[in-house]
PASEBA-1860 file (N, C-alpha, C; in nm, 3 decimals):
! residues 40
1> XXXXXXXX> -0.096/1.237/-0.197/-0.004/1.204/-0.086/0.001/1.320/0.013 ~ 0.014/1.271/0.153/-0.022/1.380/0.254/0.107/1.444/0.209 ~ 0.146/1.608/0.272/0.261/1.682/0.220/0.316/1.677/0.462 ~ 0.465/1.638/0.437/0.486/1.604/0.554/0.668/1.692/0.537 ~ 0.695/1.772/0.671/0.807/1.846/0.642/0.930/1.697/0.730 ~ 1.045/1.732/0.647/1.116/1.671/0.698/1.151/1.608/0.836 ~ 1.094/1.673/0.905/1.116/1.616/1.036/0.997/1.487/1.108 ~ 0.909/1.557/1.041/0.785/1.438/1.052/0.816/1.309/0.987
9> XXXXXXXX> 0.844/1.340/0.863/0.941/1.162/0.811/0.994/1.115/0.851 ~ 1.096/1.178/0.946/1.239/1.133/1.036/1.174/1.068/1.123 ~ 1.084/1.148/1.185/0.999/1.110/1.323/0.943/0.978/1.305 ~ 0.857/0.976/1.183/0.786/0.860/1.145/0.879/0.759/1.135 ~ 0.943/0.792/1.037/1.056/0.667/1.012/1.092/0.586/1.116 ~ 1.155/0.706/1.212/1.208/0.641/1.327/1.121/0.537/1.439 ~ 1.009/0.557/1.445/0.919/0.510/1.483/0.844/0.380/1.445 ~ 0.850/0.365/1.290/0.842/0.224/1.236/0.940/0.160/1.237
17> XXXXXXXX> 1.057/0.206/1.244/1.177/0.100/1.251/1.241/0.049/1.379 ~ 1.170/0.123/1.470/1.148/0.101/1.615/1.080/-0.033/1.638 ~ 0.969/-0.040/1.574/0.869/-0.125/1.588/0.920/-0.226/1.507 ~ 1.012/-0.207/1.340/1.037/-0.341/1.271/1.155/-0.381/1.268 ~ 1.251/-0.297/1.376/1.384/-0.288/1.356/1.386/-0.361/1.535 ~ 1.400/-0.484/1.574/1.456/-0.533/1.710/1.606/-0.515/1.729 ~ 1.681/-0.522/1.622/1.841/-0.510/1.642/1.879/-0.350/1.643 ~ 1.944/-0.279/1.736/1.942/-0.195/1.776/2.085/-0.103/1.622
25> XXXXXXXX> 2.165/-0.184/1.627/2.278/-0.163/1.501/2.195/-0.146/1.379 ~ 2.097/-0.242/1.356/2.082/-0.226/1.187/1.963/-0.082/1.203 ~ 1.916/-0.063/1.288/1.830/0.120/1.348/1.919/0.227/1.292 ~ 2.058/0.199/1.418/2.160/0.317/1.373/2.217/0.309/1.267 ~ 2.236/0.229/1.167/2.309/0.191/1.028/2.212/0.303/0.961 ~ 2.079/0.198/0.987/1.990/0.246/0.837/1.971/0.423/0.907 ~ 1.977/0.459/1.017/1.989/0.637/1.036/2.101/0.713/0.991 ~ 2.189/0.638/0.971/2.306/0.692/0.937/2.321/0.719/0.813
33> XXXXXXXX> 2.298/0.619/0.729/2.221/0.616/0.578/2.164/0.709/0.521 ~ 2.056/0.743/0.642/1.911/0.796/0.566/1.968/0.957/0.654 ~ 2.022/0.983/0.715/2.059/1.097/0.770/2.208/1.166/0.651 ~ 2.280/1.069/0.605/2.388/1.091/0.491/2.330/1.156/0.398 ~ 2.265/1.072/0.369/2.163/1.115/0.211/2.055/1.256/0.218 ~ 2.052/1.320/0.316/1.979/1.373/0.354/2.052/1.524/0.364 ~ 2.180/1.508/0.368/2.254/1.606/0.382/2.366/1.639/0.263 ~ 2.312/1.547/0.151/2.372/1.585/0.046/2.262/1.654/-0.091
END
């Protein structure tokens, strides 16, 4: 598995869910989520 620093995941992430995410709420939900978890 490629080795990718945190911010490149974010980046990525954000970027596919851009593309599979049309509802703009369930984007910021699931960032909010994945940004929570991220800081614990």
């Amino acid at each position: 598995m490629i080795k990718l620093n945190e911010s490149e995941v974010v980046a990525f992430a954000a970027d596919v869910l851009k593309e599979a995410i049309s509802d703009d709420l369930s984007g910021v939900i699931l960032y909010m989520l994945l940004k929570d978890k991220n800081d614990k």
